[in-house]
N, C-alpha and C positions, 0 to 999 in steps of 0.2 A: 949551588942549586939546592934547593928544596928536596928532600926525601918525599916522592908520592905514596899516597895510603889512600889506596883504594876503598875503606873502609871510610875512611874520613872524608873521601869525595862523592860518596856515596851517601854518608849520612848529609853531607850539604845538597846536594840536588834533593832528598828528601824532604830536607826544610824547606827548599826554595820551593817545591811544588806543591808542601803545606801551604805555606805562605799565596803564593796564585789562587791556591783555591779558597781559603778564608778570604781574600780579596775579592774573589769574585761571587763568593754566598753575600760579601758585604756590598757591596752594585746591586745585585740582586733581589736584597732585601731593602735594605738601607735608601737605596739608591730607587726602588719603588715609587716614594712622595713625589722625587722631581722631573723620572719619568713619564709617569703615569697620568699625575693629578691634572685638573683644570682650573687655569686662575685668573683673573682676570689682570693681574700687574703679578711680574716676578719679585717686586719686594715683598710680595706675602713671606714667601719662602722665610725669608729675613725674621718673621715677628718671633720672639721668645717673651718669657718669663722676663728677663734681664731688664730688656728696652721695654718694657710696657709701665708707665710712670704712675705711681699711686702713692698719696700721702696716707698715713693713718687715718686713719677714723671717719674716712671718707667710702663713699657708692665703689670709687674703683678700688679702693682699698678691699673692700668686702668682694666685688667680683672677680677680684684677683685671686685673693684667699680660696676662692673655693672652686673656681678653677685649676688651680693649682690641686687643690685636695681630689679632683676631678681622675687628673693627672697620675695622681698617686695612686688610686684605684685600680686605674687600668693598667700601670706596671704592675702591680700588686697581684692583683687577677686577672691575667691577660687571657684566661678562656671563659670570665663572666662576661655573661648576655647584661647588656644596659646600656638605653638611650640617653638624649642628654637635650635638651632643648635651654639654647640664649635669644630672648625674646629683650626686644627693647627700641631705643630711640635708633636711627642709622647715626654712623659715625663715634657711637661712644663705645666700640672698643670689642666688641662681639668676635668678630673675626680676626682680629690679632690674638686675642685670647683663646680661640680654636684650635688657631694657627699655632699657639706656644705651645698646646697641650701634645698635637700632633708632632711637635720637632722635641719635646721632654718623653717621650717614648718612643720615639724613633733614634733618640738619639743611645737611649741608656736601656732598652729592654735586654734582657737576659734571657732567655737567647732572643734573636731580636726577632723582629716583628714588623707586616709591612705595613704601613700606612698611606693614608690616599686624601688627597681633598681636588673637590669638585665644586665649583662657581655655579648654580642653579641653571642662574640664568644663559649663561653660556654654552651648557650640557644643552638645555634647551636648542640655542642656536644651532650648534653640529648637529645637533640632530635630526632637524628639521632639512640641515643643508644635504645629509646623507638620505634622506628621506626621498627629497626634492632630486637629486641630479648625480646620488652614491658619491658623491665625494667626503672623503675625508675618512676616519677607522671609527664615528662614535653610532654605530648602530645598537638599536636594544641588545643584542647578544655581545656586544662588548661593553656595553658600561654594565650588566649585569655579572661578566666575566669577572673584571677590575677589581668591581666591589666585593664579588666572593672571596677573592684573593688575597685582599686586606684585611689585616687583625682589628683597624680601625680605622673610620673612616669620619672627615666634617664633610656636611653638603652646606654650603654657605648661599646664607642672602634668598633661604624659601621665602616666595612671594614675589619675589622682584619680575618675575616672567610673568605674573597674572595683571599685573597692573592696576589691582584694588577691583579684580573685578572674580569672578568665579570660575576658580579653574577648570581649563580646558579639559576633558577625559584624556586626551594625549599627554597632557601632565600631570594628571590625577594617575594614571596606571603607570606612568614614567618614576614617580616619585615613590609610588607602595612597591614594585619591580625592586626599586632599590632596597628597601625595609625590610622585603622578604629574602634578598639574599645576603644582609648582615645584619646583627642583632646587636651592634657598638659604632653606631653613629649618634656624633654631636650634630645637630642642628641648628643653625642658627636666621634669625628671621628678626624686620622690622616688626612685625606683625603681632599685636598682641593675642593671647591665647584664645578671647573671644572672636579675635578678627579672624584667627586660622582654623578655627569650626568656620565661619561663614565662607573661608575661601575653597577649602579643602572637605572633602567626606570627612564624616566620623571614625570613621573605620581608620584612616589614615593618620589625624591626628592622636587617637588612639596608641598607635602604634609607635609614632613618635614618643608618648610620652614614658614607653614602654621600661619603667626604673622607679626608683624612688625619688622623693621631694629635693630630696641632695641636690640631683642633677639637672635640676633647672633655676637657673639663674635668670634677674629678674636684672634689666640695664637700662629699665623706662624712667630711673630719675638722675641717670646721668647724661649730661649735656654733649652734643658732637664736640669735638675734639677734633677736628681735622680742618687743616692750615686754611684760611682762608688770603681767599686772590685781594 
């Protein structure tokens, strides 16, 4: 039999109850994106850096690149205020490249950091359904909750709710709601820059563009890219 050392069984339950609690700051933080977010398909989750395919000297070559350099920024300075606008054609690449930016510091922040992404159009939907008949948890005081609590945050696909027509005031104050309670959301949107003055107040794309030239990426001369039937 084993000689017992109370000492030694004592510093093990030590570790082991480190160990649970670093486990569970990492659920808690880490684990944020996939509780939290709203997505329209669960393979978002999936997009990285890795799987997003760009040749040299090519449109997605360049929106990779600086995306990527996006990325680096906000590990870098993870308590700089800066927006981020991907404005372009649909399907060529906007939201997997949000999506990488979101799992490249969630994955590797120091200390870590929660992040969140939210489907426009979909926020929209709960919303309305909570509005209509309180079903469901995405009332204004929860997705304004969410979003404070995230170090960074994509809202994917502004404009798809308006239908090329001029935003409702329920998503005009739904969409600045969120701008006012985080200052490090990417945005991304079909909608060229002049389309999103027409669709949205001033004030609101304003705010959006709330950063330097850096952080807006331009995807209007690359082609969709996604599989056709």
């Amino acid at each position: 039999m084993k000689p017992f050392c109370e000492l030694c069984q004592a510093e093990k339950k030590q570790a082991q109850i480190k160990k649970m609690a670093q486990n569970l700051r990492t659920r808690q933080t880490r684990g944020y994106l996939k509780r939290q977010s709203l997505v329209d398909r669960d393979e978002v989750f999936n997009y990285t850096f890795k799987n997003f395919k760009a040749q040299p000297k090519t449109f997605e070559y360049s929106a990779k690149k600086g995306a990527h350099d996006i990325a680096k920024g906000y590990l870098r300075y993870p308590n700089a205020k800066g927006n981020c606008i991907f404005y372009g054609n649909a399907g060529s690449g906007k939201t997997h490249l949000a999506m990488a930016i979101l799992n490249a510091v969630n994955d590797n922040a120091d200390p870590m950091v929660r992040c969140l992404f939210i489907s426009v159009n979909k926020l929209i939907r709960e919303m309305k359904n909570w509005f209509q008949d309180k079903t469901g948890i995405w009332s204004p005081k929860h997705v304004t909750d969410v979003v404070s609590k995230a170090n960074l945050v994509v809202l994917d696909d502004l404009g798809a709710e308006s239908a090329n027509n001029m935003a409702t005031s329920f998503v005009q104050d739904t969409i600045f709601d969120i701008y006012e309670s985080n200052q490090r959301i990417i945005t991304t949107t079909n909608l060229s820059l002049d389309e999103l003055y027409r669709t949205y107040h001033s004030r609101l794309v304003s705010r959006m563009q709330e950063s330097d030239r850096r952080k807006v990426i331009d995807f209007s001369k690359i082609t969709d890219k996604r599989p056709r039937i």
